[in-house]
N, C-alpha and C positions, 0 to 999 in steps of 0.2 A: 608291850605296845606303848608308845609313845606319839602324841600325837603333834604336827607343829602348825600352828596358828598367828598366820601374819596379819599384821593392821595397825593402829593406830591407837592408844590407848583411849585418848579419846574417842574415839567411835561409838556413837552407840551400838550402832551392828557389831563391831568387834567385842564391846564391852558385854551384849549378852550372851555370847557364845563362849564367851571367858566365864562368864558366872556358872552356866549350864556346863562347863567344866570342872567345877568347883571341888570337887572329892578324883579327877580321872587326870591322872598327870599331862602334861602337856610343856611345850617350848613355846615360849611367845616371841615372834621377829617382830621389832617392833620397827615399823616403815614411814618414814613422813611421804606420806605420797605425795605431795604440793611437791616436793623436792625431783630437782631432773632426774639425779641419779637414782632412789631410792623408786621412783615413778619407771625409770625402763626395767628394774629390780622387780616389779611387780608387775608389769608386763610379760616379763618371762612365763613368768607362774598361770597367769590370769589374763588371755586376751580380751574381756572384754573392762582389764583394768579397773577394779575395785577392791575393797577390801569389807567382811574377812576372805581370808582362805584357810584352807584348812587344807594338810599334806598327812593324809595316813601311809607310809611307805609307797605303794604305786599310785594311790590315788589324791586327785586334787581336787577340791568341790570348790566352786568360785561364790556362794553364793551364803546368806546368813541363815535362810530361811533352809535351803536348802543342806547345809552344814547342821541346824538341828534336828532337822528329820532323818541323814543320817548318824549320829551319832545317839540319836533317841533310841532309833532301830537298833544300833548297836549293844546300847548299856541300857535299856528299857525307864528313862530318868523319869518322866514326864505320862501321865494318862492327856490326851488329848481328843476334842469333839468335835465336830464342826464348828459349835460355837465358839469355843477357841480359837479356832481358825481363821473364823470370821474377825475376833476381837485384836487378835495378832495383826491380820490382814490392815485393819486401821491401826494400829499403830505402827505399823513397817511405812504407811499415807505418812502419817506424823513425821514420821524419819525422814522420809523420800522429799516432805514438802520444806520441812526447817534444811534439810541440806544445800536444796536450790537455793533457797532464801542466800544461806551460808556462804554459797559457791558466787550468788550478783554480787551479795556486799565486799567480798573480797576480791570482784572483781572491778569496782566502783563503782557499780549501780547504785541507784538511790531506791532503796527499795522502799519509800515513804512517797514513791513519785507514782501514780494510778494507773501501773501497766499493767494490761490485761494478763499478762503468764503470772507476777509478783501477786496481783490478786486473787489470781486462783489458786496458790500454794498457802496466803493468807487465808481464804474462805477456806479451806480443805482441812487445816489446823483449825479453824477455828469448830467449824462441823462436826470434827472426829472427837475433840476435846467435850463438847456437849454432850457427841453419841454417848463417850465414854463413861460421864457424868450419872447419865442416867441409866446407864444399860450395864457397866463393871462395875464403878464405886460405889454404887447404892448398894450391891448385892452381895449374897455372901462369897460369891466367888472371888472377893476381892481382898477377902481375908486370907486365903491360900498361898503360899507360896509356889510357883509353878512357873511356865515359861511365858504365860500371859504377864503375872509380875515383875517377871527379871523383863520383858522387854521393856514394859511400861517406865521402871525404875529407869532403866539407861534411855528412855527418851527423856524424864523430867532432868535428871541429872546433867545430860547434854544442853539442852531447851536451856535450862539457867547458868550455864557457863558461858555457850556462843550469845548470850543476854538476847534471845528471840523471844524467848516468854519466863514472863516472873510469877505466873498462876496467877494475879493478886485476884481477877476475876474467875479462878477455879481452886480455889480454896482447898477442894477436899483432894487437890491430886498432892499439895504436899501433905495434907493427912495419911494420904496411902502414902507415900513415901516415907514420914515420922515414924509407921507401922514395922517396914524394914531395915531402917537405916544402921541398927545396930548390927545388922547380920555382917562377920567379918570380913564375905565374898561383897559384900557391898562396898564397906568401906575398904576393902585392900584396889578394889580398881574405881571407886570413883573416880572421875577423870578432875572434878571439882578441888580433890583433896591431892593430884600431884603434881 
């Protein structure tokens, strides 16, 4: 079994489901979606046009969240809880909200100008970073390696590339990050280090 997984090496949705790959072989397509042609490329695959995707022989799963639930069910990688889910659930927020951020500034928005969408992708980052603060990094579950960790790692690692956030005021998220960074599925897809 071979599995192939298209995206963007920057991604963080692609980059956690590459990590949650990490011992299970796999092909990576690597796709600039911004690109016309690599963008009707993934259209093919994925009508509602994102990435990752994930192709197991007949089946195609369009989605990242949905890519690790199956492939969890598959190879049993991960115990998961609702609080998990919940903790996931705001950082997929985190994702969802530095993307838009990602997708005005590239589109030439000012996104330092006080519009009410810009601010609520702002305040929604800023919220989930606090939740996070006090509800993951305080606790021991944050010593874990698990799929709570691999997403988190691939939002800070994104967050300080696309320069949307430098922590300087959440200190302890590159602490959790310091915690990991040695691990070699970390540093083989930082997106920061290619």
């Amino acid at each position: 079994m071979s599995y192939i997984v298209i995206g963007s090496a920057p991604s963080p949705f692609v980059r956690k489901i590459r990590m949650v790959l990490e011992s299970i072989p796999y092909e990576f397509r690597e796709l600039n979606i911004y690109d016309g042609v690599d963008g009707v490329e993934l259209n093919k695959v994925n009508p509602i046009n994102q990435i990752p995707v994930l192709i197991d022989d007949e089946k195609t799963i369009w989605d990242s969240r949905q890519i690790f639930q199956y492939l969890n069910q598959k190879h049993n990688l991960f115990s998961q809880n609702w609080e998990d889910e919940n903790l996931i659930t705001a950082i997929d927020g985190l994702m969802n909200a530095g993307v838009a951020l990602l997708l005005m500034k590239r589109s030439g928005m000012n996104i330092n100008e006080p519009y009410m969408y810009v601010q609520r992708q702002k305040d929604r980052i800023e919220s989930v970073l606090e939740y996070l603060s006090k509800n993951y990094l305080k606790t021991e579950k944050s010593q874990h390696w698990n799929f709570v960790s691999i997403s988190l790692i691939s939002f800070i690692d994104w967050a300080i590339l696309r320069e949307l956030e430098n922590f300087s005021n959440f200190p302890e998220f590159l602490e959790f990050h310091n915690r990991f960074q040695d691990k070699p599925i970390v540093k083989s897809t930082n997106p920061r280090a290619i």
